[in-house]
C-alpha positions in Angstrom: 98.8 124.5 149.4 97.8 123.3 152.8 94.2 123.3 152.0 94.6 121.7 148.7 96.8 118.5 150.7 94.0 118.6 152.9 91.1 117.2 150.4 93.3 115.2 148.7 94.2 113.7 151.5 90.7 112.8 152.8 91.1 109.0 151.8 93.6 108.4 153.3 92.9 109.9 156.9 89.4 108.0 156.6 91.4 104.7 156.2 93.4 105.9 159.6 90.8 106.6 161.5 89.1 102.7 160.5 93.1 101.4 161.4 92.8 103.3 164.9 89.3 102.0 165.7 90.6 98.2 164.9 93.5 99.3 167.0 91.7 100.2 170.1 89.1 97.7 170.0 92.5 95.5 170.5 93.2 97.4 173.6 89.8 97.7 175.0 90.2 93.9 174.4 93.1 93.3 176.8 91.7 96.0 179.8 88.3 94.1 179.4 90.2 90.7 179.6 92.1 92.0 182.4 89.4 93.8 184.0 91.1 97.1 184.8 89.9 99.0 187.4 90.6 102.1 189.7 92.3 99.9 192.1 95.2 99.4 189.2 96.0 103.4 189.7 97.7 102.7 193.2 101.1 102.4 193.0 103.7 101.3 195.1 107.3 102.7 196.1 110.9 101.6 197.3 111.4 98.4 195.9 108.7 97.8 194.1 107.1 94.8 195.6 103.8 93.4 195.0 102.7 96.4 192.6 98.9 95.3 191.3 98.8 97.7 188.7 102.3 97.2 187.4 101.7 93.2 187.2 98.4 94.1 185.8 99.5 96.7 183.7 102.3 93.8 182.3 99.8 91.0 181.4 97.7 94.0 179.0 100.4 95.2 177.4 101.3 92.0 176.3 98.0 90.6 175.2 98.5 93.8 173.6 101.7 93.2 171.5 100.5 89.8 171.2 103.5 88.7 173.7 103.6 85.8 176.3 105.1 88.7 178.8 105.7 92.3 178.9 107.6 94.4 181.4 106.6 98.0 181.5 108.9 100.2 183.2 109.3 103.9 184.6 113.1 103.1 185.6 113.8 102.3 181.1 115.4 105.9 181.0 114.9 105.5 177.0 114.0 103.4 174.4 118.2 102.8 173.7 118.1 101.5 177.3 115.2 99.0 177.0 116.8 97.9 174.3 120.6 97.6 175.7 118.7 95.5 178.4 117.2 92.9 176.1 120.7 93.0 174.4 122.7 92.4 177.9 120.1 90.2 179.3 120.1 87.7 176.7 123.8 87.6 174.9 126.7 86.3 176.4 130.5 86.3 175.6 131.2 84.5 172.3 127.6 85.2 171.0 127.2 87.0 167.9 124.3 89.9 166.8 123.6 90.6 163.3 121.8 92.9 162.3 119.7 92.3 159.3 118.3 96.0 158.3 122.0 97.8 157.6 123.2 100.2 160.5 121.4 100.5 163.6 120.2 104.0 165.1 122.9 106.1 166.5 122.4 105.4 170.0 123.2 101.6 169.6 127.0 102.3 168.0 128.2 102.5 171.5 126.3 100.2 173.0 127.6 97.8 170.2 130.5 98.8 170.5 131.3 100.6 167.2 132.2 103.8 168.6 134.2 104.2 171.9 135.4 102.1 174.5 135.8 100.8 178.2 132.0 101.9 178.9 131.2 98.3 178.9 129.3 97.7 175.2 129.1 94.3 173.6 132.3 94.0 172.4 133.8 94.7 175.8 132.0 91.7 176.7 133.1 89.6 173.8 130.1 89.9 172.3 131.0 90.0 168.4 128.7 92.2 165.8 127.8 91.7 161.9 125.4 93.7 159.7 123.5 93.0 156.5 123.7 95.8 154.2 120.4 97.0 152.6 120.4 96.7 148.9 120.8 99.9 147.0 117.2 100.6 146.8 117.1 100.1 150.7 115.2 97.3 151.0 116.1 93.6 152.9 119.0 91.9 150.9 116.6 88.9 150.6 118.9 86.1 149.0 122.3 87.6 151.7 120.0 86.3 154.3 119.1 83.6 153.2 122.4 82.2 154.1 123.6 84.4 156.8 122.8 82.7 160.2 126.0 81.0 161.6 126.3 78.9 164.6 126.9 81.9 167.0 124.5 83.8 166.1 122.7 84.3 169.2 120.5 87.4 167.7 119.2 89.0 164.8 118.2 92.8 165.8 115.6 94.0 163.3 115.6 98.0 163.5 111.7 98.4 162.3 112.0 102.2 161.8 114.4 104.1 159.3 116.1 106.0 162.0 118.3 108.5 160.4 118.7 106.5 157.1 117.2 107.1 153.8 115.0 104.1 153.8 111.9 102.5 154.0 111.0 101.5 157.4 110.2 98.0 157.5 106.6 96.4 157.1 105.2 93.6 159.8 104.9 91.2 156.6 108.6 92.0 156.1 109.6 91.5 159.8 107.6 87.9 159.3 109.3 87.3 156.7 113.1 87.7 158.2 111.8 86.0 161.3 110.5 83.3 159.2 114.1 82.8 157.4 116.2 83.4 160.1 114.3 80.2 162.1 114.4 77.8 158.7 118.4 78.5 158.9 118.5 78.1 163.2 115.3 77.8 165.3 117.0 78.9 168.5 118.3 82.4 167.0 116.2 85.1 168.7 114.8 87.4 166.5 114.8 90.9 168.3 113.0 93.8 166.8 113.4 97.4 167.7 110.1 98.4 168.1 110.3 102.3 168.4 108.0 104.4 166.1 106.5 101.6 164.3 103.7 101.0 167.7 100.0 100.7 166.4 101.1 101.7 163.1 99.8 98.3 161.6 96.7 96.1 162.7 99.4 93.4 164.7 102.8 94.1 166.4 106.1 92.1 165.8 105.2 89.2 168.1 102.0 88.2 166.2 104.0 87.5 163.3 107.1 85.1 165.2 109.4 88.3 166.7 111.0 86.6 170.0 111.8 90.1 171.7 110.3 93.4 171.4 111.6 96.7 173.0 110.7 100.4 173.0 109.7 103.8 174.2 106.8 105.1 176.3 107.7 108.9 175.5 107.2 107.4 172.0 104.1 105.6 170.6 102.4 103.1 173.4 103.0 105.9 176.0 100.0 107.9 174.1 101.7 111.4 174.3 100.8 111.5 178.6 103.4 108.5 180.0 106.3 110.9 181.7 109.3 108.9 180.9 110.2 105.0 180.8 110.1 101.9 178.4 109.3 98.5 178.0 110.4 94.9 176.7 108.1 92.2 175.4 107.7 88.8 174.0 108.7 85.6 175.2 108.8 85.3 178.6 112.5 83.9 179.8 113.9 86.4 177.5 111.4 89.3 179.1 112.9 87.9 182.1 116.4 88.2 181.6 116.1 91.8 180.0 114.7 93.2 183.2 117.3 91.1 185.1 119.9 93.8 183.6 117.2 96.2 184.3 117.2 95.6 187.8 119.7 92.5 189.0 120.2 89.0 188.5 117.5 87.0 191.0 115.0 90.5 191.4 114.0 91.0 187.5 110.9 91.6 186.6 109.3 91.9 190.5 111.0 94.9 191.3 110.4 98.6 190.1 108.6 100.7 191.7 105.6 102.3 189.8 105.7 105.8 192.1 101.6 106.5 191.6 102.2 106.9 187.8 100.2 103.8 187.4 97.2 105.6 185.9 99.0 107.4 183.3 100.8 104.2 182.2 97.2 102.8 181.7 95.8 105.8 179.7 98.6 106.5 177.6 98.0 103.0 176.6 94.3 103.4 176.0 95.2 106.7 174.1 98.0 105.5 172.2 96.1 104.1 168.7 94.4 107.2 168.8 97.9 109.3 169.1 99.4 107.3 166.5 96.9 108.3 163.8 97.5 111.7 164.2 100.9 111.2 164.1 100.4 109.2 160.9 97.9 112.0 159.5 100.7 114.3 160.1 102.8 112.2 158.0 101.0 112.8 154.8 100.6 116.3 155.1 104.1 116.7 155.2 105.1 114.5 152.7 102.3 115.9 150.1 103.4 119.6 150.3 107.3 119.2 150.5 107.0 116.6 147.2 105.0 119.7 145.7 107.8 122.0 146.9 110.5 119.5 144.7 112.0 118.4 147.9 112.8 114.4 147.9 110.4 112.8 151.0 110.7 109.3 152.4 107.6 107.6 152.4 105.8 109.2 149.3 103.1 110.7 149.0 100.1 108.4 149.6 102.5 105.5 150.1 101.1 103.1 153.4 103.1 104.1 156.3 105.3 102.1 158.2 106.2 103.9 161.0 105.3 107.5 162.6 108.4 109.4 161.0 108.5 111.4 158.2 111.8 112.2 156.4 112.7 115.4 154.4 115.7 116.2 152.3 116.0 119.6 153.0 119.7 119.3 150.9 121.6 122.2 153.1 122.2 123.0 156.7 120.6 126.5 156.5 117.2 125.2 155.7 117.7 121.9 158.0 117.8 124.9 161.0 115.6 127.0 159.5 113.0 124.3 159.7 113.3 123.4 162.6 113.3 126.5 164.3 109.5 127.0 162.5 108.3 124.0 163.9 110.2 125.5 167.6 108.2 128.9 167.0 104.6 127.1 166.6 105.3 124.5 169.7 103.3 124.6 172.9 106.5 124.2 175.0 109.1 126.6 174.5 108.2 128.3 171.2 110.6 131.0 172.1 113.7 129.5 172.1 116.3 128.3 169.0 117.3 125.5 168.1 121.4 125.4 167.3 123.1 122.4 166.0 125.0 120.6 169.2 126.1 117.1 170.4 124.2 115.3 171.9 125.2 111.7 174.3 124.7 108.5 172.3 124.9 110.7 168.5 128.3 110.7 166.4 127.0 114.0 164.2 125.7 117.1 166.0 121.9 117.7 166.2 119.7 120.0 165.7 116.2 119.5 166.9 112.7 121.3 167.6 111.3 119.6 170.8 108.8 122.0 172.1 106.8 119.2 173.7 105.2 118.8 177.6 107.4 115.3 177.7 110.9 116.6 177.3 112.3 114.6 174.6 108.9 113.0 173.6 108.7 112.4 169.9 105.1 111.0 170.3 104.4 114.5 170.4 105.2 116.7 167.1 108.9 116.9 166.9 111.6 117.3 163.9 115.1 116.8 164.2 118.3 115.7 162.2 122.2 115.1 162.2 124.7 117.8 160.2 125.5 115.5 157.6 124.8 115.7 154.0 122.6 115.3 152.8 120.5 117.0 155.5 117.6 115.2 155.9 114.7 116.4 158.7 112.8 113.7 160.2 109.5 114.6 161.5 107.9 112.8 164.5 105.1 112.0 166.5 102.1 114.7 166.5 99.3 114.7 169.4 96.5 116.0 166.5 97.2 116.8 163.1 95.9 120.5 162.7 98.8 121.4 164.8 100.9 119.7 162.5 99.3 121.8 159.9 99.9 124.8 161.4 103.6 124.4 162.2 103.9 123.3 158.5 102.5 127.2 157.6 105.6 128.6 159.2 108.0 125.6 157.8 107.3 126.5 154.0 107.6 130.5 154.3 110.9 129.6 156.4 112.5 127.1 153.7 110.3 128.0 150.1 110.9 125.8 147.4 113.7 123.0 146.3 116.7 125.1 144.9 116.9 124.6 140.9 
């Protein structure tokens, strides 16, 4: 089955490989622009202070995202963090956020303040919260926003990737276009996307197209599968500003951070992150063509453009959910010989169960696959440093959950 998704496939990884060449020409662009050199690899510790390759580092990555500035940071513990800061940093009490894509991802309940208290979330701060429901197809509910900015609404967040929903992740025309709407209703509303997963995916980034504020992971896409932990914010550059004011403190911002010699990897995993991506996005189809021939429903489609590096399965029971998993565990490089068990996990309301044999502990720009206990037990698969290992994982996968039931 594998080797028959394999030539039919063949189309589609050519176009990927054109979309990664386009992609790093971009980056070769900026560290050509910028003019890179060893001396960027030094880094600095303590404070921070007067870091040449961060600063440097900074101006790329926002030529990059096409972004007036970008603040790259080992001390963004995740991508919910970089994001938190670009939500702290720039709302104040009596603001609003909507969210225009349905339910955020899990992690961003609390720091909404939809689940728990007294940790200090938005709504501690008075910082009040509405969301746009998809439509039942899960798409934008075009005509709702049409009409949906109000005078205190400070934000619009726009989640680019699915998450742990059933939908289509969201296209850089379609983030245009919600940028474009939202600015016709109130100029001065600062359209916010949530960049994880969706990096390098298309030939721009949310900024070329009007986004205000980007945030995300480097364990995820721009970190290229090498970057050991941190995150980054990006876009215009008094709200950069103010998210790496939370990040740090009010009157040290963006100057401070201290790069601790991991300057180097922060500039490769850059240069290697189109590359990355289109395996992760080869990866994609592969799944997605053998589990549709298995009878098992699989968001994107087969041969559908993708939109973001995660693949979604509907495995439809908790037996094969673990099952999965634990054959994507057995064929990791990290930790093959352990098993994954459904368990809480801080920031998620369901427990998880996840396969994250990968040299990044939690890095999901390498090939992970993970998913809540909840019906109706949908897998998503991330990330994937090369596509035959994909391949080979999946082997183990299909003996371990067969066919769709009836």
């Amino acid at each position: 089955m594998l080797q028959d998704a394999e030539q039919h496939l063949l189309p589609q990884f050519a176009a990927i490989d054109a979309q990664v060449k386009g992609n790093l020409q971009r980056v070769l662009s900026a560290f050509r622009q910028h003019q890179v050199g060893v001396h960027h690899f030094a880094g600095v510790s303590g404070y921070g202070h007067d870091d040449l390759g961060r600063q440097t580092l900074d101006r790329v990555f926002a030529e990059v995202m096409g972004a007036e500035a970008a603040a790259v940071r080992l001390q963004f513990v995740s991508g919910t963090h970089a994001i938190a800061c670009a939500l702290f940093g720039n709302l104040r009490p009596g603001d609003e956020l909507l969210a225009v894509a349905g339910a955020p991802y899990d992690t961003l309940e609390e720091v909404i303040g939809l689940r728990g208290s007294g940790q200090g979330s938005l709504a501690d701060f008075g910082i009040t919260y509405r969301q746009l429901e998809l439509t039942p197809e899960g798409t934008i509910d075009w005509a709702v926003l049409a009409t949906a900015i109000r005078p205190q609404t400070r934000m619009v967040l726009i989640q680019r990737s699915c998450g742990y929903s059933w939908r289509p992740s969201l296209t850089i025309a379609e983030i245009g276009k919600i940028v474009e709407q939202v600015k016709r209703q109130n100029p001065d509303t600062i359209c916010f996307v949530d960049n994880c997963y969706g990096e390098f995916i298309a030939d721009q980034e949310p900024p070329h197209v009007g986004a205000d504020l980007i945030a995300g992971s480097l364990i995820k896409n721009p970190g290229g599968t090498i970057v050991p932990t941190g995150g980054y914010v990006a876009g215009r550059a008094d709200l950069v500003e103010a998210a790496t004011c939370r990040l740090t403190a009010p009157g040290i911002g963006s100057s401070g951070g201290a790069t601790l010699d991991q300057n180097r990897l922060l500039f490769q995993g850059l240069f290697l992150a189109p590359q990355m991506v289109g395996e992760a996005v080869k990866g994609t189809h592969l799944m997605a063509y053998v589990f549709d021939k298995l009878g098992y429903p699989v968001q994107p489609r087969p041969f559908e453009p993708r939109r973001d590096v995660i693949q979604a399965i509907q495995l439809g029971s908790p037996a094969k959910l673990i099952a999965f998993c634990r054959a994507i565990q057995q064929h990791s490089p990290v930790g093959s010989y352990l098993d994954p068990v459904p368990a809480p996990m801080p920031g998620y309301d369901s427990q998880l169960v996840m396969a994250g044999g990968t040299f990044i502990d939690g890095s999901t720009a390498e090939f992970s696959a993970d998913g809540p206990l909840r019906e109706p037990y949908v897998v998503f698969c991330q990330g994937g440093t090369h596509w035959t290992h994909v391949a080979i994982a999946l082997e183990a996968a299909i003996t371990a959950v067969g066919a769709a039931d009836g």
